[in-house]
C-alpha positions as CSV (number, residue, x, y, z in Angstrom):
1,X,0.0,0.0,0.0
2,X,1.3,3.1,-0.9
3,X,2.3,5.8,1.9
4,X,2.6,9.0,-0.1
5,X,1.1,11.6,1.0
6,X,-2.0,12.6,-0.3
7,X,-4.4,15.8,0.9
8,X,-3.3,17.5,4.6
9,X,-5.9,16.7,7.3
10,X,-4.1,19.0,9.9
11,X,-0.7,19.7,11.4
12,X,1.5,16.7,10.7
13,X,-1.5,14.3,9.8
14,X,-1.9,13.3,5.5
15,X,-3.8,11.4,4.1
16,X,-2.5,8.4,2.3
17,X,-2.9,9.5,-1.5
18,X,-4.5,6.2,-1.8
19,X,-7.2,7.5,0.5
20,X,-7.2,4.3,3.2
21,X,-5.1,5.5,6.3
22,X,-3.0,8.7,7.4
23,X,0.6,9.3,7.0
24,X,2.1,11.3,10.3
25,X,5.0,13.2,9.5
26,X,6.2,15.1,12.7
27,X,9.2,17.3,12.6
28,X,10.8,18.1,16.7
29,X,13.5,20.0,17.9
30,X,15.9,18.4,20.1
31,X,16.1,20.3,23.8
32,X,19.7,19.6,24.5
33,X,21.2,20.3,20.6
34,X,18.9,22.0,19.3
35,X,19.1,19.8,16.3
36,X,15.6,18.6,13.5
37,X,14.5,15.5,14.7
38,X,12.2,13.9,12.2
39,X,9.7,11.1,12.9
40,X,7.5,9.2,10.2
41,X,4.5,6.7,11.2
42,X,1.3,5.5,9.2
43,X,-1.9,4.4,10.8
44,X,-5.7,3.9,9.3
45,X,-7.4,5.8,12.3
46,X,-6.8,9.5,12.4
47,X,-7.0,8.9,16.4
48,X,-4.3,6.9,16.3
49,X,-2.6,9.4,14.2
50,X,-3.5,12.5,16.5
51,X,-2.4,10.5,19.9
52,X,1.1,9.4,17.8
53,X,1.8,12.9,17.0
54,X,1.3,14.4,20.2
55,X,3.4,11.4,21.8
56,X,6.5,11.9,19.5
57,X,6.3,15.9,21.0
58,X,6.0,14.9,24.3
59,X,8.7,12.4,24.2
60,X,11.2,15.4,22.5
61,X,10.6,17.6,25.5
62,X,11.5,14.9,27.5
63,X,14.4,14.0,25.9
64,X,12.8,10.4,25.3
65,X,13.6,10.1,21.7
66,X,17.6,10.9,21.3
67,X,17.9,8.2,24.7
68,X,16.0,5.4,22.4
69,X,18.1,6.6,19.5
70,X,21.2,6.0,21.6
71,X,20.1,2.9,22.8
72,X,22.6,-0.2,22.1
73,X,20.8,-3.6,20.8
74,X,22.2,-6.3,23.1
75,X,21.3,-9.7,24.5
76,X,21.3,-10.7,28.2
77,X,23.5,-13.5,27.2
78,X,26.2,-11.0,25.4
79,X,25.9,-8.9,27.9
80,X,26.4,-10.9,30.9
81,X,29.9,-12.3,29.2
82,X,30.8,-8.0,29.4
83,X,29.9,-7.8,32.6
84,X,31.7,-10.8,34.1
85,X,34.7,-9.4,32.6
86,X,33.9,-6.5,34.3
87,X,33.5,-7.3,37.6
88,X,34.9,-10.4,38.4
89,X,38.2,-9.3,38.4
90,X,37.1,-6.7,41.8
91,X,36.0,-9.8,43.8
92,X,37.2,-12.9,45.1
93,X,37.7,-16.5,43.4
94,X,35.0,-17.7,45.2
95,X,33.0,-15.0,45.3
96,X,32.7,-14.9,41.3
97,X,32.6,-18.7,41.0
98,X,29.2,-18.5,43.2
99,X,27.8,-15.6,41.6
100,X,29.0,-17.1,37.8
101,X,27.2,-20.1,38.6
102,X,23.9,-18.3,39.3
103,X,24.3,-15.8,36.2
104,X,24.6,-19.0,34.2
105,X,22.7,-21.3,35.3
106,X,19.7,-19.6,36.3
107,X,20.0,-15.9,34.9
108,X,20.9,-16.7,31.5
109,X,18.4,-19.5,30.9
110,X,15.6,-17.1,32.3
111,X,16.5,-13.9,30.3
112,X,19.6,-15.1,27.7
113,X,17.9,-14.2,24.3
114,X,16.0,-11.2,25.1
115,X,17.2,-7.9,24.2
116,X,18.3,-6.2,27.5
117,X,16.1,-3.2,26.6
118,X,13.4,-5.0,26.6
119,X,13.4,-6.4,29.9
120,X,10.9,-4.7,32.0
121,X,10.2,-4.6,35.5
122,X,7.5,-6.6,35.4
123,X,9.3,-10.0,33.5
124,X,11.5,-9.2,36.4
125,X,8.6,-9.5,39.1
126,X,6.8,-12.3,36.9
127,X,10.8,-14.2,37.3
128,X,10.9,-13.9,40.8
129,X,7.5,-15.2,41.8
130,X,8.0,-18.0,39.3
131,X,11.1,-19.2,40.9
132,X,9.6,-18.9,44.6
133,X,6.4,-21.0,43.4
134,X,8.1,-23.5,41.3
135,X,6.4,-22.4,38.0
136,X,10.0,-21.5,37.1
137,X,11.9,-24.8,37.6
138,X,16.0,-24.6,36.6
139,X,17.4,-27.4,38.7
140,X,15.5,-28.0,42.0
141,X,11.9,-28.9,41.8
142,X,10.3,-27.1,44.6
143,X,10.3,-23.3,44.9
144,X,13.5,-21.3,46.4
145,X,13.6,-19.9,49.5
146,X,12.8,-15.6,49.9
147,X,17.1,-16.1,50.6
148,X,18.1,-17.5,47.3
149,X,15.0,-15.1,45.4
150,X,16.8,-12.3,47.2
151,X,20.4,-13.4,46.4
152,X,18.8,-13.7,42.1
153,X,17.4,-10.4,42.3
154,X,20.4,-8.7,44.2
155,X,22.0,-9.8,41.0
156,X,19.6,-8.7,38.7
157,X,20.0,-5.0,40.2
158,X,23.7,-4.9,40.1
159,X,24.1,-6.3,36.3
160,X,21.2,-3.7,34.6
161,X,22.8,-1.2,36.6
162,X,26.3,-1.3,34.7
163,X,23.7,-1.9,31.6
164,X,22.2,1.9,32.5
165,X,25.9,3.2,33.0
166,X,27.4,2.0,30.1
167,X,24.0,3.2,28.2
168,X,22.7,-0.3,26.8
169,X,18.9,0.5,28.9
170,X,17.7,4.5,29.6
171,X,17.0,2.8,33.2
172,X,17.7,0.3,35.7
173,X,14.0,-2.0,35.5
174,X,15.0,-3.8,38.4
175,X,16.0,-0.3,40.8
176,X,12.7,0.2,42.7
177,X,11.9,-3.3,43.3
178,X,12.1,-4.7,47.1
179,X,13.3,-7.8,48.4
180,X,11.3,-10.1,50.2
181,X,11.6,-10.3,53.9
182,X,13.9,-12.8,55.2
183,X,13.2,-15.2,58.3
184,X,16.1,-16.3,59.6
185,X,16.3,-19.7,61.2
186,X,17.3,-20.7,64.8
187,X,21.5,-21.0,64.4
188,X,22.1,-24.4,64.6
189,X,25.5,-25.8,66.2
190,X,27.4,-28.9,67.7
191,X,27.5,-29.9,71.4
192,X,30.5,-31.3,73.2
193,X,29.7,-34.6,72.7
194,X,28.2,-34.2,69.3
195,X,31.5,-32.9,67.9
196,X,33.5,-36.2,67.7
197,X,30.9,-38.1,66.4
198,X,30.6,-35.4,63.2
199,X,34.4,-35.6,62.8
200,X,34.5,-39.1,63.1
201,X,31.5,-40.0,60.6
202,X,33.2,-37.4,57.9
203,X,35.4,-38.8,55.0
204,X,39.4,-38.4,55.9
205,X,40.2,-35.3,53.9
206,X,37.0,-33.3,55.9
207,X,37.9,-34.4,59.5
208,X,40.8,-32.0,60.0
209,X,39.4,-29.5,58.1
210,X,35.6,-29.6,60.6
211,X,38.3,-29.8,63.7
212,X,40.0,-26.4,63.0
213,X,36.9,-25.2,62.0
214,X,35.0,-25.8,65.0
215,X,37.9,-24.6,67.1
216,X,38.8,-21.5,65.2
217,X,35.1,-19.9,63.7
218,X,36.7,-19.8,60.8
219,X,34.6,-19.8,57.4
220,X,34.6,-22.3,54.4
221,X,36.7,-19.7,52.5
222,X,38.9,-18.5,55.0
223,X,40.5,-22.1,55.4
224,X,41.0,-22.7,52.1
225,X,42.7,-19.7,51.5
226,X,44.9,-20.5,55.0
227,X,48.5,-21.0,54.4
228,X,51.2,-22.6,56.5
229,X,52.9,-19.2,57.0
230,X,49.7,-17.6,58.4
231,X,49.9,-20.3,60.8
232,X,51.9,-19.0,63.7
233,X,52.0,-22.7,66.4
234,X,54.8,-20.7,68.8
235,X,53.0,-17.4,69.2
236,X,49.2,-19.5,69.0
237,X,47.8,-17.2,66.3
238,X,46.6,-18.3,63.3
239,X,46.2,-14.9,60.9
240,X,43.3,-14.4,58.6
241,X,44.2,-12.2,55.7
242,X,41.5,-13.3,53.3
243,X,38.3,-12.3,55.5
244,X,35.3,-11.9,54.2
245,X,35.2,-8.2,55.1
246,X,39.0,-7.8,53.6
247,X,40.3,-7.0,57.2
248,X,42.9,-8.8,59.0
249,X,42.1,-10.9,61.8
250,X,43.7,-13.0,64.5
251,X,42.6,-16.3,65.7
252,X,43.7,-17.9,68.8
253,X,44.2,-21.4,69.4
254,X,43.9,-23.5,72.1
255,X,45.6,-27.2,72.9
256,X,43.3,-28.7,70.6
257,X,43.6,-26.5,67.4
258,X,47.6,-26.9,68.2
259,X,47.8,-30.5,68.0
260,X,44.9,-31.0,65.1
261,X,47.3,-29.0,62.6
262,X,50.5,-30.4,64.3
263,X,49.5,-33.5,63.1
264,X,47.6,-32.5,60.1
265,X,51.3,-31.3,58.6
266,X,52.8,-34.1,59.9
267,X,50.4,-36.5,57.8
268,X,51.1,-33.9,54.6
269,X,54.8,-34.4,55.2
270,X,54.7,-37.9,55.1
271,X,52.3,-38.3,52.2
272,X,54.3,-35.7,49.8
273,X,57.2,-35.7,51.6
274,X,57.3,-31.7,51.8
275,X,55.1,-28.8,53.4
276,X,52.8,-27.5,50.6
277,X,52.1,-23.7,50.8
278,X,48.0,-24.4,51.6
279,X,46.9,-25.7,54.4
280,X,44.3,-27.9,53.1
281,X,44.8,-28.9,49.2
282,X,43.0,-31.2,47.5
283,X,45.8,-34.2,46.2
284,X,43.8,-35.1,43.0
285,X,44.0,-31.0,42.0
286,X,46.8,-29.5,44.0
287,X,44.5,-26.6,44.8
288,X,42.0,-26.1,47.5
289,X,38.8,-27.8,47.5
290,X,36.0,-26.3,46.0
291,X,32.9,-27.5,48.4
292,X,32.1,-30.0,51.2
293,X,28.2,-29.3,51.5
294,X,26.9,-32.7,50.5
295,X,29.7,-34.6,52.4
296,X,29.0,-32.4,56.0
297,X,25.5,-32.7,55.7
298,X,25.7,-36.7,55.2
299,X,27.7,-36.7,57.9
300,X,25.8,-35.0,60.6
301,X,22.7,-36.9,59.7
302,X,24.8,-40.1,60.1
303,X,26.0,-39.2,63.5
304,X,23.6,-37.3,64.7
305,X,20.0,-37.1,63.0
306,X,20.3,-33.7,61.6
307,X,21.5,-32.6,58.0
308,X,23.6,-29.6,59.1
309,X,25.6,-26.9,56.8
310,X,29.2,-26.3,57.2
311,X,28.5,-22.9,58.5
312,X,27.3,-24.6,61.4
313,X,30.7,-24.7,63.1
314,X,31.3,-21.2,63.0
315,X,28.0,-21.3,65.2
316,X,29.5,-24.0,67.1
317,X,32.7,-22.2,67.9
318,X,31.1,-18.8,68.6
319,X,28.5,-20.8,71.7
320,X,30.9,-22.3,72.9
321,X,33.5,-19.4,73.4
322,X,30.1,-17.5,74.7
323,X,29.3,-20.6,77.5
324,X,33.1,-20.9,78.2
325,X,32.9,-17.1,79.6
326,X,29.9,-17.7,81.3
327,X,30.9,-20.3,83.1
């Protein structure tokens, strides 16, 4: 159908020399340059026409059209592989690795092949209540917890945020939108006589690592990043360099810590015949391992009836410093 302008309704509105439609032809000034912006559109109402026209001139005194001019076409997909480039390199190893497994593994599958512009605050809501229902399955079955929704959407706001300041989205979609309250769950931790039976029911390579643990409060990162040279058995100080608030830290240790990594490095020696630089390395890699969730949990259930998280022995070592000083 032809869009040649025919016979001049009113300002900016023609109709179509074929005489079926309207051809809008709106010519704006740009408030910042001052530069002839021109628009073109055809419609068959002369409504439609009227409300378009008036829209583009709104939009100019707004700025609207030059920021959806400037606008970069990008995927989520292409984007994320910028941003993890990006921002990676500013936070730890394991940090990133955590945070790399939930962009692709959960973000990517979500919202990979849509434009980043196009993503709205409301797919964003829609994701988010999905994945605490279930509707949204990517590996578990059930619905996530208001934590892990949190922990997505945290995520969310940080990446379209760089997307805004490097100019791929006018605005951040995700900005305005809270998170769900959390409920945090009574801190679980070991007795006295619960400890040995954990260490005992965990596979070789764990037991040393749950004993300085339980002792020292120190996190799942924090050992894995301890070295022998942090480890001070004269002056009873281990140093924590790596902490996850990037501030140095001493730990004390008592008779038990002492002799745990005593005989810890004697065992290393004697299997490698040297002192490796980690503390605790994984033989089959030569680097640190990456996880011990499933193999703590097992093990706790095992010995003692409950399925319990490795964090649980920073809880452990934090009651019972607490009941040791009120005692």
């Amino acid at each position: 159908m032809s869009c040649k302008k025919g016979e001049q309704i009113e300002r900016g509105i023609w109709r179509r020399d074929s005489g079926k439609g309207y051809v809008v032809d709106v010519s704006v000034r740009d408030p910042k340059t001052g530069e002839r912006i021109r628009k073109r559109n055809t419609t068959i109402r002369l409504d439609d026409a009227r409300d378009w026209r008036d829209s583009v001139k709104v939009d100019a005194l707004r700025d609207e059209i030059r920021k959806r001019e400037k606008i970069k076409r990008i995927t989520f997909s292409d984007f994320a592989a910028e941003y993890l480039k990006v921002w990676a390199p500013k936070c730890k190893p394991t940090t990133v690795a955590r945070e790399k497994v939930l962009i692709e593994g959960v973000l990517k599958p979500c919202f990979g092949s849509r434009l980043l512009h196009t993503i709205t605050r409301r797919d964003i809501e829609i994701h988010i209540a999905g994945r605490r229902s279930g509707e949204i399955v990517i590996r578990r079955k059930e619905g996530i917890k208001a934590s892990s929704a949190n922990r997505e959407l945290c995520r969310l706001k940080n990446m379209l945020q760089m997307a805004e300041d490097w100019g791929y989205i006018t605005q951040n979609p995700a900005r305005r939108i809270k998170q769900e309250r959390e409920y945090p769950q009574e801190a679980d931790y070991l007795t006295v006589d619960e400890i040995p039976k954990v260490v005992s029911a965990c596979p070789p390579w764990l037991r040393p690592i749950v004993v300085v643990a339980v002792h020292s409060g120190m996190r799942w990162g924090e050992l894995m990043a301890l070295r022998w040279r942090d480890v001070d058995l004269k002056q009873r100080q281990i140093t924590v360099g790596d902490s996850k608030n990037h501030d140095v830290r001493y730990v004390p240790m008592d008779d038990t810590l002492i002799e745990a990594l005593s005989q810890h490095r004697r065992e290393d020696v004697r299997k490698s015949g040297g002192i490796a630089q980690r503390v605790f390395t994984n033989p089959r890699t030569g680097s640190a391992y990456h996880h011990c969730s499933r193999a703590f949990k097992e093990a706790s259930k095992n010995a003692i009836g409950r399925a319990l998280t490795f964090h649980c022995t920073r809880h452990t070592a934090a009651s019972h410093l607490v009941m040791a000083a009120l005692t």
